[in-house]
mmCIF file as Biopython writes it, N, C-alpha, C and O atoms, coordinates in Angstrom:
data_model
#
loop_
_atom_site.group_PDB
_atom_site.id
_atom_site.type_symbol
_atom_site.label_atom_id
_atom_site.label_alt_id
_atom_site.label_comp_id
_atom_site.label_asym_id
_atom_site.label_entity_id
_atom_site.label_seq_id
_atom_site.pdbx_PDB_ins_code
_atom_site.Cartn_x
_atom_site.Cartn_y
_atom_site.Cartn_z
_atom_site.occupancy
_atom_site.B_iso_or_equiv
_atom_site.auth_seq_id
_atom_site.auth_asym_id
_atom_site.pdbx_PDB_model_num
ATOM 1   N N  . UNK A ? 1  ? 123.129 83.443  123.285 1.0 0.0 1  A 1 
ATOM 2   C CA . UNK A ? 1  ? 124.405 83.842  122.758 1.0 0.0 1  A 1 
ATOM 3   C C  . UNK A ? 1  ? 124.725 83.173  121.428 1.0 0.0 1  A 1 
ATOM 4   O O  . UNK A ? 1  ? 125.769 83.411  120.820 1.0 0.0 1  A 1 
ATOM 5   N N  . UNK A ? 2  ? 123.941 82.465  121.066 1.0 0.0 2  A 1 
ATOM 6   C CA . UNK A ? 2  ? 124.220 81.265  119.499 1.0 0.0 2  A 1 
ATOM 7   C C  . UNK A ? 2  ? 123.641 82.339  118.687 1.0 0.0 2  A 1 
ATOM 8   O O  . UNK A ? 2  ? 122.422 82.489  118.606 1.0 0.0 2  A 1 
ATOM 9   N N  . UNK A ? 3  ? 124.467 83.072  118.097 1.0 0.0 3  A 1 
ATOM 10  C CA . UNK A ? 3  ? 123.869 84.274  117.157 1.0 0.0 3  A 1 
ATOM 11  C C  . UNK A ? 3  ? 123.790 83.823  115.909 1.0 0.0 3  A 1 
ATOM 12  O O  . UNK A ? 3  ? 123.364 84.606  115.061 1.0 0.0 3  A 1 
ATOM 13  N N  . UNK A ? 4  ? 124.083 82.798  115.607 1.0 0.0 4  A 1 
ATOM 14  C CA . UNK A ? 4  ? 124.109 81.684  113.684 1.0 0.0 4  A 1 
ATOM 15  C C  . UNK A ? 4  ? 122.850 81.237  114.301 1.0 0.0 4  A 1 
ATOM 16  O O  . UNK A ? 4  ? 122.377 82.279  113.847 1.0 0.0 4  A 1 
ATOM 17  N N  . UNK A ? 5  ? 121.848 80.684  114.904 1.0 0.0 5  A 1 
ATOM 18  C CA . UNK A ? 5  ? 120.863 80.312  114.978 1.0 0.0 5  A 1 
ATOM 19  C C  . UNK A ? 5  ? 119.964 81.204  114.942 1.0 0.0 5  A 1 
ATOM 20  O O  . UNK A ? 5  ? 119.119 81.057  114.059 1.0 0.0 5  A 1 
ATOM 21  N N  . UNK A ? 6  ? 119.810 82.586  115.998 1.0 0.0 6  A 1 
ATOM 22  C CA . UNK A ? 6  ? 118.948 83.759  115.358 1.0 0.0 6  A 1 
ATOM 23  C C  . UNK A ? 6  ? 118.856 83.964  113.690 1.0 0.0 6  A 1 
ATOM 24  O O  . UNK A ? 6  ? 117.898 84.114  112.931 1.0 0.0 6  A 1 
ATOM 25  N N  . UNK A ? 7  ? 119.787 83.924  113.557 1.0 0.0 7  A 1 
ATOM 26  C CA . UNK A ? 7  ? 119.853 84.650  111.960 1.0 0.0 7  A 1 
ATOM 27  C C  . UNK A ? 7  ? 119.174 83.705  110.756 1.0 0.0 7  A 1 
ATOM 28  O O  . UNK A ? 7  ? 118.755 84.113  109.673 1.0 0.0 7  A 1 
ATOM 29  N N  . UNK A ? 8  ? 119.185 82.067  111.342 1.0 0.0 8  A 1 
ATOM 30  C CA . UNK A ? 8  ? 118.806 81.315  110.393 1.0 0.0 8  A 1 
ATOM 31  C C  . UNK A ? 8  ? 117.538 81.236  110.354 1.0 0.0 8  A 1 
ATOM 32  O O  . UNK A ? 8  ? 116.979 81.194  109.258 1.0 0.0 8  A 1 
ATOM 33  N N  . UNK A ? 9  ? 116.627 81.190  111.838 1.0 0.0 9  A 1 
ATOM 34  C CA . UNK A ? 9  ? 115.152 81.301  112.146 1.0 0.0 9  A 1 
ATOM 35  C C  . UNK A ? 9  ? 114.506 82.302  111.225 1.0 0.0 9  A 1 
ATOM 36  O O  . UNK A ? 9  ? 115.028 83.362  110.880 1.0 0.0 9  A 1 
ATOM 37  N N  . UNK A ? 10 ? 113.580 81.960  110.941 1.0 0.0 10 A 1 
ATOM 38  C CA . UNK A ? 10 ? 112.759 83.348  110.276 1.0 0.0 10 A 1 
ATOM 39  C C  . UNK A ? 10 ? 111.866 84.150  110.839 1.0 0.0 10 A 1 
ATOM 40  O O  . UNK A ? 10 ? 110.788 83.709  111.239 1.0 0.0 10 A 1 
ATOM 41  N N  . UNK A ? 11 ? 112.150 85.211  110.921 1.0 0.0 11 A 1 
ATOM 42  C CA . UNK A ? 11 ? 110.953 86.325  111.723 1.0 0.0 11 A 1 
ATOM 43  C C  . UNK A ? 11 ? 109.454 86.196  111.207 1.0 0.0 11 A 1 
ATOM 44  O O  . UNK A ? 11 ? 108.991 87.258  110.790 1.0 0.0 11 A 1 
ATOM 45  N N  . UNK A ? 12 ? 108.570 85.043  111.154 1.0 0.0 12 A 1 
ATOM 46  C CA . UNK A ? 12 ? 107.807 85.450  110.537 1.0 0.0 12 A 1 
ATOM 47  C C  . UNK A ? 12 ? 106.398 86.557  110.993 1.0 0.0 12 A 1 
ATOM 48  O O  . UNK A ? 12 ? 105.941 86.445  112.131 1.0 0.0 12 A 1 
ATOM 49  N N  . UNK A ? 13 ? 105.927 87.357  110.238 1.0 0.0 13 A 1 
ATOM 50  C CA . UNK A ? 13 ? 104.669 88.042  110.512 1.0 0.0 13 A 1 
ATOM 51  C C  . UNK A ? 13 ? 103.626 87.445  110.233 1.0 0.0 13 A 1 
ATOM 52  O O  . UNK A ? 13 ? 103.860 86.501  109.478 1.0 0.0 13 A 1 
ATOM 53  N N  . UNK A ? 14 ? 102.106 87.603  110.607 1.0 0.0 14 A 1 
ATOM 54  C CA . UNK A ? 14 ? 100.511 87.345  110.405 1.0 0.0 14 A 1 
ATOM 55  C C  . UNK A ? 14 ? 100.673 88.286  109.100 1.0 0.0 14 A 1 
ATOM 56  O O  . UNK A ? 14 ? 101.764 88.793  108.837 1.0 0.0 14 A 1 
ATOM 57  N N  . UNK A ? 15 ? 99.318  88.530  108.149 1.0 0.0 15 A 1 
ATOM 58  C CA . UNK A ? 15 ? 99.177  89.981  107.781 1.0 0.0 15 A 1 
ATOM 59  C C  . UNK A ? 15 ? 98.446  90.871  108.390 1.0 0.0 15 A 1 
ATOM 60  O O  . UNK A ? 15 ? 98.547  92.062  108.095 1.0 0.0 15 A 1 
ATOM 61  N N  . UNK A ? 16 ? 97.461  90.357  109.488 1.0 0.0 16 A 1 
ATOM 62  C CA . UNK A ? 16 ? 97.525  91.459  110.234 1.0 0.0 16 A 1 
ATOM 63  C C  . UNK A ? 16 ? 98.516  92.547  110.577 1.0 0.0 16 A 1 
ATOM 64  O O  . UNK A ? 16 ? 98.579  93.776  110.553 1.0 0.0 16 A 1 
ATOM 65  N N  . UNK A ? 17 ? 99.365  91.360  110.955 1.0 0.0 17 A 1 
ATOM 66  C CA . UNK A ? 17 ? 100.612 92.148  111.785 1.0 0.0 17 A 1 
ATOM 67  C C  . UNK A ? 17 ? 101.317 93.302  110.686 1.0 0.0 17 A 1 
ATOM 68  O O  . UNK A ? 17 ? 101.761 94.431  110.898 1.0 0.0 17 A 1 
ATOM 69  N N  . UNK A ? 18 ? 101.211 92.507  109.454 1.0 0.0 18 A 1 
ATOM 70  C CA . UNK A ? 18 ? 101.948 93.492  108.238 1.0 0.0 18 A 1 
ATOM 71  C C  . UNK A ? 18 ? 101.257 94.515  108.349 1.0 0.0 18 A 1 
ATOM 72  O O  . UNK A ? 18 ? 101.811 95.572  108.652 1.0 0.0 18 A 1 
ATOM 73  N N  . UNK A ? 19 ? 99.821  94.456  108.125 1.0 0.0 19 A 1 
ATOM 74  C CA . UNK A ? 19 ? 99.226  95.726  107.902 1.0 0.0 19 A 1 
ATOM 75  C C  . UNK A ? 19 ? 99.312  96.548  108.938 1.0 0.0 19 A 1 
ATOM 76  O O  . UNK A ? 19 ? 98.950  97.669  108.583 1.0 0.0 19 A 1 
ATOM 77  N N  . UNK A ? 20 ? 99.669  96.509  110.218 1.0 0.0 20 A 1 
ATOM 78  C CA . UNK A ? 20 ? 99.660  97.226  110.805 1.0 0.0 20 A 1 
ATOM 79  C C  . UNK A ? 20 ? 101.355 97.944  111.024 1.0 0.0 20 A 1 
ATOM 80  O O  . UNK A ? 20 ? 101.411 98.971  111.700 1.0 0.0 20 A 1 
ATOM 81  N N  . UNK A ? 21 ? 102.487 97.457  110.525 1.0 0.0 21 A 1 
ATOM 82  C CA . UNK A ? 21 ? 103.521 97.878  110.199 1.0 0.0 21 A 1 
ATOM 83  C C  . UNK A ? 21 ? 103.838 98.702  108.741 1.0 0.0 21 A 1 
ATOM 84  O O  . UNK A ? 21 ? 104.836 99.372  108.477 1.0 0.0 21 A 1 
ATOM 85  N N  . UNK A ? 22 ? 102.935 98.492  108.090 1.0 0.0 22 A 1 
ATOM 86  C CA . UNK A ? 22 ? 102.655 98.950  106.761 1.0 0.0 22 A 1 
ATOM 87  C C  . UNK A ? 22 ? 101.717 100.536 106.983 1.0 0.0 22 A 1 
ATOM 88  O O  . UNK A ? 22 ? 101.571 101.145 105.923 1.0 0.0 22 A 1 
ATOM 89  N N  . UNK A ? 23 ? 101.113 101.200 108.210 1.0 0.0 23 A 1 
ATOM 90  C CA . UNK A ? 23 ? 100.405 101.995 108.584 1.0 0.0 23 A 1 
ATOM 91  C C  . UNK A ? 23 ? 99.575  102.103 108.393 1.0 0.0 23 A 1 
ATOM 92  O O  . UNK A ? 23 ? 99.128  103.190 108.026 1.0 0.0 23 A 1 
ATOM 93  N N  . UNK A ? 24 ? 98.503  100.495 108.596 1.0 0.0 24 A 1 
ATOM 94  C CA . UNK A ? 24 ? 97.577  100.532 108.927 1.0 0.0 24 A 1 
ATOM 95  C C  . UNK A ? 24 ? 96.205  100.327 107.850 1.0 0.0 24 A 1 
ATOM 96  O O  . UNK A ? 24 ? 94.993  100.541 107.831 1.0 0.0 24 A 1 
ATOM 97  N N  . UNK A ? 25 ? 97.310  99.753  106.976 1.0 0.0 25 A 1 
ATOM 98  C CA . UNK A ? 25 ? 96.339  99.254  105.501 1.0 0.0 25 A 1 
ATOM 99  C C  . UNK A ? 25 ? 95.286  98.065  105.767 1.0 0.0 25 A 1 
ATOM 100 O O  . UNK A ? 25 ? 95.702  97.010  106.245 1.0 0.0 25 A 1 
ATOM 101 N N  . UNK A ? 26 ? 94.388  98.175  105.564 1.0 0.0 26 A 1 
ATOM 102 C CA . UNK A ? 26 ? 93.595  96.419  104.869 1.0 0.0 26 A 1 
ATOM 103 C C  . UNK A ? 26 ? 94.132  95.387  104.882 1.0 0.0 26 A 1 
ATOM 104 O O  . UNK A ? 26 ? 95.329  95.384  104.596 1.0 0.0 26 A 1 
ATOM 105 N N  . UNK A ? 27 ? 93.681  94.527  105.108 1.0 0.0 27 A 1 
ATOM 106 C CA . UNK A ? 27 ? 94.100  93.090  104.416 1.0 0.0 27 A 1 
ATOM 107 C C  . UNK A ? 27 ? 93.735  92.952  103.070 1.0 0.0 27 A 1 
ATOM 108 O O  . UNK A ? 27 ? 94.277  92.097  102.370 1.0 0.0 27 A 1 
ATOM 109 N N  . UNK A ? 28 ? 92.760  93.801  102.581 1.0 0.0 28 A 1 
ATOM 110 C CA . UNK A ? 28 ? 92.160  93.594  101.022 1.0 0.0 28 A 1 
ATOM 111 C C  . UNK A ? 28 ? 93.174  94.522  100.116 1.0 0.0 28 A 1 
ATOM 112 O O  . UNK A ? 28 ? 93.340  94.259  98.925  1.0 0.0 28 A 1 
ATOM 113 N N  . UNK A ? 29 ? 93.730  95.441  100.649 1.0 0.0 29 A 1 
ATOM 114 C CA . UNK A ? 29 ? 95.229  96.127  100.359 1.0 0.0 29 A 1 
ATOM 115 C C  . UNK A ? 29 ? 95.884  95.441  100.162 1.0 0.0 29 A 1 
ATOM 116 O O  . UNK A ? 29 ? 96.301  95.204  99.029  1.0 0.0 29 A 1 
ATOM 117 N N  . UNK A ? 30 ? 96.281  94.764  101.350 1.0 0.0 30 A 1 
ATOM 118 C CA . UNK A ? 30 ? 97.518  94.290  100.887 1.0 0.0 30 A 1 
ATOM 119 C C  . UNK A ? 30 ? 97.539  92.880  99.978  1.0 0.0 30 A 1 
ATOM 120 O O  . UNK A ? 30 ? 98.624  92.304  99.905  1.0 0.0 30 A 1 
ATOM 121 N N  . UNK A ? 31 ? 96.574  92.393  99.394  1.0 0.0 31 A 1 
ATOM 122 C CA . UNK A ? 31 ? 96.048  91.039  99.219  1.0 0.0 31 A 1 
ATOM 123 C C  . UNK A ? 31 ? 96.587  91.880  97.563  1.0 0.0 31 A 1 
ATOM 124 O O  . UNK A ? 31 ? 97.344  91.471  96.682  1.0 0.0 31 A 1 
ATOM 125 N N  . UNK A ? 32 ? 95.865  93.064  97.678  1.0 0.0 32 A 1 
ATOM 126 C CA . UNK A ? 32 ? 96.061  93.752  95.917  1.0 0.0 32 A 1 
ATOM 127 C C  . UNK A ? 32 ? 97.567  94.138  95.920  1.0 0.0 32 A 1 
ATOM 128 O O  . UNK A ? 32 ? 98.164  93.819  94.891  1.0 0.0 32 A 1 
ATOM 129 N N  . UNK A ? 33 ? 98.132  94.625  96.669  1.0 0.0 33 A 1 
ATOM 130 C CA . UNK A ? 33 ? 99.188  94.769  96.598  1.0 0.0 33 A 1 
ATOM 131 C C  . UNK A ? 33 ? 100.446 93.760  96.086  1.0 0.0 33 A 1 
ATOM 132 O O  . UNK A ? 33 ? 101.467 94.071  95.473  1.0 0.0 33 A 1 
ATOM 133 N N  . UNK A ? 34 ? 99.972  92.375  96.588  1.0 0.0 34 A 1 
ATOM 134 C CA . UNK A ? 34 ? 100.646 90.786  96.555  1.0 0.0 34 A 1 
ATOM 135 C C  . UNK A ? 34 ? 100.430 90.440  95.257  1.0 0.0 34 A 1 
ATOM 136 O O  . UNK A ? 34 ? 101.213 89.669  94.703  1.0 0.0 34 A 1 
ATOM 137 N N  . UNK A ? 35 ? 99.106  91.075  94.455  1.0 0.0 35 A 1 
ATOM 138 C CA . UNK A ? 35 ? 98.984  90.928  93.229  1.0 0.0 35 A 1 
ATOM 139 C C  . UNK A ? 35 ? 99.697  91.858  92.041  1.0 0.0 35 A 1 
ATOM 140 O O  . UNK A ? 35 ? 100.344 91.352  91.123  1.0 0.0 35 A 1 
ATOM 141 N N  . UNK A ? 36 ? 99.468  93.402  92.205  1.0 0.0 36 A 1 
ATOM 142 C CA . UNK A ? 36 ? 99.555  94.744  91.340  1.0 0.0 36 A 1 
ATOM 143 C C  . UNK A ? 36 ? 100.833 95.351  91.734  1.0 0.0 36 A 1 
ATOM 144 O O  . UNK A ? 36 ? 101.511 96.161  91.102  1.0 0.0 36 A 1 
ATOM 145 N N  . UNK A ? 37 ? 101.046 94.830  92.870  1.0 0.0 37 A 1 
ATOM 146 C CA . UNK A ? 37 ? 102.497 96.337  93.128  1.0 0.0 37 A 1 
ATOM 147 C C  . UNK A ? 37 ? 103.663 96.260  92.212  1.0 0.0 37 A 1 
ATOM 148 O O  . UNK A ? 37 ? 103.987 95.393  91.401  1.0 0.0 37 A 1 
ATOM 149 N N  . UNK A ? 38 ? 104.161 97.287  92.521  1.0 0.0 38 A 1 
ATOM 150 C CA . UNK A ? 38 ? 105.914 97.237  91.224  1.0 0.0 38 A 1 
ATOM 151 C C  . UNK A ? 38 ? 106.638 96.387  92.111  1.0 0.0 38 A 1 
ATOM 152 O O  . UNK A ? 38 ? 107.319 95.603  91.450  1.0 0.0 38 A 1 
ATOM 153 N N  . UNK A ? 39 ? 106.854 96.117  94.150  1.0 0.0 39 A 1 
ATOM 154 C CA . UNK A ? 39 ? 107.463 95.686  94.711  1.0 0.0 39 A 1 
ATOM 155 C C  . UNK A ? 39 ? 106.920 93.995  94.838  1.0 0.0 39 A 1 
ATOM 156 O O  . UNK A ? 39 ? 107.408 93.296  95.726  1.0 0.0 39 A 1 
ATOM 157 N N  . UNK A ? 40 ? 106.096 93.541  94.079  1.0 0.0 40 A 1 
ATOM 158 C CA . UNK A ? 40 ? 105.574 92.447  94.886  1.0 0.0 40 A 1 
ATOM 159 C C  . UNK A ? 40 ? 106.336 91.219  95.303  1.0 0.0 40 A 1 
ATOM 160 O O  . UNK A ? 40 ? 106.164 90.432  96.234  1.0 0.0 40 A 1 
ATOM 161 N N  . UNK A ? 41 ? 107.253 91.290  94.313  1.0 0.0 41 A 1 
ATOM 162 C CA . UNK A ? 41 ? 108.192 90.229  94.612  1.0 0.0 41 A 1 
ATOM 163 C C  . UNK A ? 41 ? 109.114 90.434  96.122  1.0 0.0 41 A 1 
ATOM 164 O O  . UNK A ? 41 ? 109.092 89.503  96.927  1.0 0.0 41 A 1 
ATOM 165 N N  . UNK A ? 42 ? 109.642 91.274  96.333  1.0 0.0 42 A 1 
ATOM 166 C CA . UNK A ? 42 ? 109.772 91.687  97.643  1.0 0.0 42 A 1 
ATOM 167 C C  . UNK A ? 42 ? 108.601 91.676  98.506  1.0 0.0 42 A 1 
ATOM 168 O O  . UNK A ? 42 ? 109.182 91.493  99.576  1.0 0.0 42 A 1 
ATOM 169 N N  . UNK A ? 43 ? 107.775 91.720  98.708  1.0 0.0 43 A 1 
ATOM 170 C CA . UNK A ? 43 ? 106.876 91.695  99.550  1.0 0.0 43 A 1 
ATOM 171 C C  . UNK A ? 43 ? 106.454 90.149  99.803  1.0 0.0 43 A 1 
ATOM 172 O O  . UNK A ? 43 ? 106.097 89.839  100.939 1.0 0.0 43 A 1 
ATOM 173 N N  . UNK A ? 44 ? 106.491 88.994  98.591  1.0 0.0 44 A 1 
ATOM 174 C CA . UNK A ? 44 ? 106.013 87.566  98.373  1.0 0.0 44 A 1 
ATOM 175 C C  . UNK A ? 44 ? 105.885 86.918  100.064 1.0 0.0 44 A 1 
ATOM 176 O O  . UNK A ? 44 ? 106.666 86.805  101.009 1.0 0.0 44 A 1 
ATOM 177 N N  . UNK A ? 45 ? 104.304 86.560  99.784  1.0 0.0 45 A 1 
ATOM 178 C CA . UNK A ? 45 ? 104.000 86.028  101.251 1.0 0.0 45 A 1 
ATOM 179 C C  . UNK A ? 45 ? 104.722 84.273  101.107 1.0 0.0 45 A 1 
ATOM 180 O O  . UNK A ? 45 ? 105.213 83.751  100.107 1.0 0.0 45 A 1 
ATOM 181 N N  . UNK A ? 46 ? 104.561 83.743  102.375 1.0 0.0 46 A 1 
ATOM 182 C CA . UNK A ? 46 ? 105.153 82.284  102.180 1.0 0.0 46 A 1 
ATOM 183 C C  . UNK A ? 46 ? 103.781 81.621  102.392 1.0 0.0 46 A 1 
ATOM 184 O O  . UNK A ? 46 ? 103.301 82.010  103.457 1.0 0.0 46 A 1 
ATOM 185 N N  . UNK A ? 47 ? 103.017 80.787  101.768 1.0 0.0 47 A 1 
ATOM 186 C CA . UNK A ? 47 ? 102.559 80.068  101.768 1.0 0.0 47 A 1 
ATOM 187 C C  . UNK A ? 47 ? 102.044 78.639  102.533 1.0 0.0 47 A 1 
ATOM 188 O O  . UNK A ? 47 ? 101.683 77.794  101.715 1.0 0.0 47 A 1 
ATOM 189 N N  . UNK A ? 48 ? 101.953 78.250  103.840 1.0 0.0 48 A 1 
ATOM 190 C CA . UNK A ? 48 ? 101.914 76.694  104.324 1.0 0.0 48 A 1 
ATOM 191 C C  . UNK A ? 48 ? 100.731 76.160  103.824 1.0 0.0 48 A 1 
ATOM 192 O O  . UNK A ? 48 ? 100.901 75.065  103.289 1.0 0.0 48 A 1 
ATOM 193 N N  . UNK A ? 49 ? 99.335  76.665  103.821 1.0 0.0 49 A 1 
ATOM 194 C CA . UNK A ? 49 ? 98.319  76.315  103.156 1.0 0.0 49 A 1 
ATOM 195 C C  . UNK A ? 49 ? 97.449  78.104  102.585 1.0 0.0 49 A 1 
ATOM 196 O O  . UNK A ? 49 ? 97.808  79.251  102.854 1.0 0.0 49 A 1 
ATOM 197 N N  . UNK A ? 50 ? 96.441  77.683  101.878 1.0 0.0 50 A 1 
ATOM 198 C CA . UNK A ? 50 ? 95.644  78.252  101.316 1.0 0.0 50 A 1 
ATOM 199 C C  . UNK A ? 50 ? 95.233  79.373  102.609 1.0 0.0 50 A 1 
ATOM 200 O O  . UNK A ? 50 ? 94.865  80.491  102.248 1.0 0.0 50 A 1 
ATOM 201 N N  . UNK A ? 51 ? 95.286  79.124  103.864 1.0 0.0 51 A 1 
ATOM 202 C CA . UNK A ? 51 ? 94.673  80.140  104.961 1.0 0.0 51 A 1 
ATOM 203 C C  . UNK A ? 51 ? 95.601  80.463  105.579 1.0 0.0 51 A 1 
ATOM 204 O O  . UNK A ? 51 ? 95.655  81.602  106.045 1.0 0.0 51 A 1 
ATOM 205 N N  . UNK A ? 52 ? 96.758  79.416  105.794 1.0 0.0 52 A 1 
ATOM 206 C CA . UNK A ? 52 ? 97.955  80.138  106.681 1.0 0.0 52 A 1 
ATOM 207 C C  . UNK A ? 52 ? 99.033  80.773  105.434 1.0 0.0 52 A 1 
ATOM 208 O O  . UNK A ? 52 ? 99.677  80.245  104.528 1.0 0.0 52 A 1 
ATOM 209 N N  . UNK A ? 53 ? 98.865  82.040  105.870 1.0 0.0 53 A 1 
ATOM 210 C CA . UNK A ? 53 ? 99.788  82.878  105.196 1.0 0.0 53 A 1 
ATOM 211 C C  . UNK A ? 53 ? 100.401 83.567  106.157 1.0 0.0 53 A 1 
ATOM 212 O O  . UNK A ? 53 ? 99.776  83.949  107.146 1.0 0.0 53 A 1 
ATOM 213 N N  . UNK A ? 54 ? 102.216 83.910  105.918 1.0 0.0 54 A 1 
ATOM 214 C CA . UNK A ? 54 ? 103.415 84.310  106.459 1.0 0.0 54 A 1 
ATOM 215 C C  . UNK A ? 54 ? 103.878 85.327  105.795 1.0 0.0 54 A 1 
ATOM 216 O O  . UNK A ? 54 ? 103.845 85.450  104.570 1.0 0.0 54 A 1 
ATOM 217 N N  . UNK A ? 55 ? 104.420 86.253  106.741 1.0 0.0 55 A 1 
ATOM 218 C CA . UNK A ? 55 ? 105.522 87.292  105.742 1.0 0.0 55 A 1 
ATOM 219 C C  . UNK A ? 55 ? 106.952 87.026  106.645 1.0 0.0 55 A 1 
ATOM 220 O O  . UNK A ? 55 ? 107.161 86.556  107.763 1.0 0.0 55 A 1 
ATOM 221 N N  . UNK A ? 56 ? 107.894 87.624  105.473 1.0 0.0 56 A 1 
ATOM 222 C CA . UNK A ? 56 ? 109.230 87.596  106.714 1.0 0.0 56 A 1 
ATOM 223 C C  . UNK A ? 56 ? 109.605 89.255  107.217 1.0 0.0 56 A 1 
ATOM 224 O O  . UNK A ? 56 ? 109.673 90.238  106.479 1.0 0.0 56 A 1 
ATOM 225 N N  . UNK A ? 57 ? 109.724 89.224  108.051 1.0 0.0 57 A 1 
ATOM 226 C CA . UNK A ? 57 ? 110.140 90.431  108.863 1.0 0.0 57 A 1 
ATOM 227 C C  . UNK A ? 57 ? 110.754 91.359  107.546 1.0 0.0 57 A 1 
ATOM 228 O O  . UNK A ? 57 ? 110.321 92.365  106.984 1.0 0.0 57 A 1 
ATOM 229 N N  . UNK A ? 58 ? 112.056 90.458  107.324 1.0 0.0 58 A 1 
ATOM 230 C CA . UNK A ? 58 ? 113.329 91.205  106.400 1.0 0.0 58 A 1 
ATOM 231 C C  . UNK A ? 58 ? 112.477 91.825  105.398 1.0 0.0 58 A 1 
ATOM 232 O O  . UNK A ? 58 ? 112.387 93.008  105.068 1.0 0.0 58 A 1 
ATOM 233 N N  . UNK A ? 59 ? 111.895 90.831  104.996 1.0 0.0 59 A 1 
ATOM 234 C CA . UNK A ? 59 ? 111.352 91.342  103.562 1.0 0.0 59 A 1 
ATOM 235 C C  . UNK A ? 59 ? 110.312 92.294  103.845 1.0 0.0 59 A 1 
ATOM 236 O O  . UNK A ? 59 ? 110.409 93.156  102.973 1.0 0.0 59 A 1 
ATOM 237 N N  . UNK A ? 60 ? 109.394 92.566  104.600 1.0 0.0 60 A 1 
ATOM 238 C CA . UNK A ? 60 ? 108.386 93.817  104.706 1.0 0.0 60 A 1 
ATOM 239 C C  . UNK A ? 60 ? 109.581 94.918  105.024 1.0 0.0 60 A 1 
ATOM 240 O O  . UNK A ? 60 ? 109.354 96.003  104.490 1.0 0.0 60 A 1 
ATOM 241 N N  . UNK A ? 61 ? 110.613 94.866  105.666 1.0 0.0 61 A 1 
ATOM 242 C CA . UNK A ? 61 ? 111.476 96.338  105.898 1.0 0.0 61 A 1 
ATOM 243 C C  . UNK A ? 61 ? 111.794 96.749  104.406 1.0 0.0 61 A 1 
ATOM 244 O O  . UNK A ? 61 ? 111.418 97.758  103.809 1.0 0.0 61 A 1 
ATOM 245 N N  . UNK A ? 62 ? 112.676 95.588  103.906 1.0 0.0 62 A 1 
ATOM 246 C CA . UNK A ? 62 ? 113.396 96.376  102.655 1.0 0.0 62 A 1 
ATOM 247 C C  . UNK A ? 62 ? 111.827 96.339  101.588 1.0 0.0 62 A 1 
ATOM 248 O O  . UNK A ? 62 ? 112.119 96.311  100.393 1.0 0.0 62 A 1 
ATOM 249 N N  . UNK A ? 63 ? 110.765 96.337  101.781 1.0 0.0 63 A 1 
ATOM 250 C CA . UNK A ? 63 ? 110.006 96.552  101.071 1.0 0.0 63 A 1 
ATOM 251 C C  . UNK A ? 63 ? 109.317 98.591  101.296 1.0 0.0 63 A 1 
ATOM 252 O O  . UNK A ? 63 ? 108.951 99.484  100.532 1.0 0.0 63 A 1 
ATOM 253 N N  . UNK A ? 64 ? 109.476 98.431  102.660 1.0 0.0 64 A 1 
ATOM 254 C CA . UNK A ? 64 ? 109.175 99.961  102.962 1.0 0.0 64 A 1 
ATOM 255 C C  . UNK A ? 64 ? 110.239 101.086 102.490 1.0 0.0 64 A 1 
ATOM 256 O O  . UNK A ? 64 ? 110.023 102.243 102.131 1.0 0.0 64 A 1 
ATOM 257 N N  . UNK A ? 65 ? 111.517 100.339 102.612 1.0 0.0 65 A 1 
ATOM 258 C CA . UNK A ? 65 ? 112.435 101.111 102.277 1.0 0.0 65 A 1 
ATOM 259 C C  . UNK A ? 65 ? 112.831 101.431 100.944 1.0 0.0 65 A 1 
ATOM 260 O O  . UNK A ? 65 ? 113.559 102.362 100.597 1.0 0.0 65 A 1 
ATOM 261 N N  . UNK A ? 66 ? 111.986 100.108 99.850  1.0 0.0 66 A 1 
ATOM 262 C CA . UNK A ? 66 ? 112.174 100.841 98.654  1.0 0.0 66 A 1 
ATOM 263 C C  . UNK A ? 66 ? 110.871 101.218 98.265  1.0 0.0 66 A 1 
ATOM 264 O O  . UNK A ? 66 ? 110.904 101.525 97.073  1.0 0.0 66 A 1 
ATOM 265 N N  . UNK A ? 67 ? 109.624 101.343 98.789  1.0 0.0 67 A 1 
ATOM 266 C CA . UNK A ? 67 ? 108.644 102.458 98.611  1.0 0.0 67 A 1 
ATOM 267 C C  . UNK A ? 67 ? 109.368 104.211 99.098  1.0 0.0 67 A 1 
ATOM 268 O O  . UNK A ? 67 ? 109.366 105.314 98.552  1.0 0.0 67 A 1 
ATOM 269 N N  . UNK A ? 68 ? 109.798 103.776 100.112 1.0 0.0 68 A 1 
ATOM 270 C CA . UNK A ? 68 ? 110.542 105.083 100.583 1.0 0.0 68 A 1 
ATOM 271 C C  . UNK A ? 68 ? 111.445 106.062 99.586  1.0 0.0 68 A 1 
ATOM 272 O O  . UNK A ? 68 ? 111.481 107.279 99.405  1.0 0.0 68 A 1 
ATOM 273 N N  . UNK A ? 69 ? 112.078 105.046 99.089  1.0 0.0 69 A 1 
ATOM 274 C CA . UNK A ? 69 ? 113.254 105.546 98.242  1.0 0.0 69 A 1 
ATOM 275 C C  . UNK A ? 69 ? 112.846 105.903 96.873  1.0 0.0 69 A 1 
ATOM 276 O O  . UNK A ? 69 ? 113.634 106.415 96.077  1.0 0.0 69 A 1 
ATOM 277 N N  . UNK A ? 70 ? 111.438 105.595 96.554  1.0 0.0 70 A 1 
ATOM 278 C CA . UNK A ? 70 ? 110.937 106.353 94.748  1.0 0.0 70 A 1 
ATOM 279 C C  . UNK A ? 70 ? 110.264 107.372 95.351  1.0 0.0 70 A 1 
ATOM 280 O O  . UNK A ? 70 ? 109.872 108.137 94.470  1.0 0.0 70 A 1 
ATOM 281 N N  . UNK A ? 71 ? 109.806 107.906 96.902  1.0 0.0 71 A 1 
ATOM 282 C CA . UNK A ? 71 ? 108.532 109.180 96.785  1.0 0.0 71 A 1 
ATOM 283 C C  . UNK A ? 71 ? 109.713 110.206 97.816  1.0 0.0 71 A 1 
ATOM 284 O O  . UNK A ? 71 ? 109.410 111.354 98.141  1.0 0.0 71 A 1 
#
């Protein structure tokens, strides 16, 4: 019922997990994508080391939603 504590936690994703919310892209996709896209800054993985890489929930949605919104 502590709903200020949900909200502060971060959802984080694998990129597996992205790619498979993303429909099913690569990891070598999305690795180019983190580099080349118009969205990348929205998409920005979090970093703990060089192998552990994070996404946040929030940010892969409003990232689909503004691919959505230019096609």
């Amino acid at each position: 019922m502590n709903r200020k504590n949900e909200d502060t936690e971060l959802d984080l994703l694998t990129p597996q997990e992205v790619c498979n919310l993303l429909g099913g892209i690569t990891q070598k996709t999305l690795r180019e994508w983190n580099i080349n896209h118009r969205y990348k800054k929205t998409l920005s993985p979090i970093r703990f080391t060089h192998k552990v890489v994070r996404y946040e929930r929030k940010n892969i949605i409003e990232f689909i939603n503004k691919c959505k919104s230019n096609y």
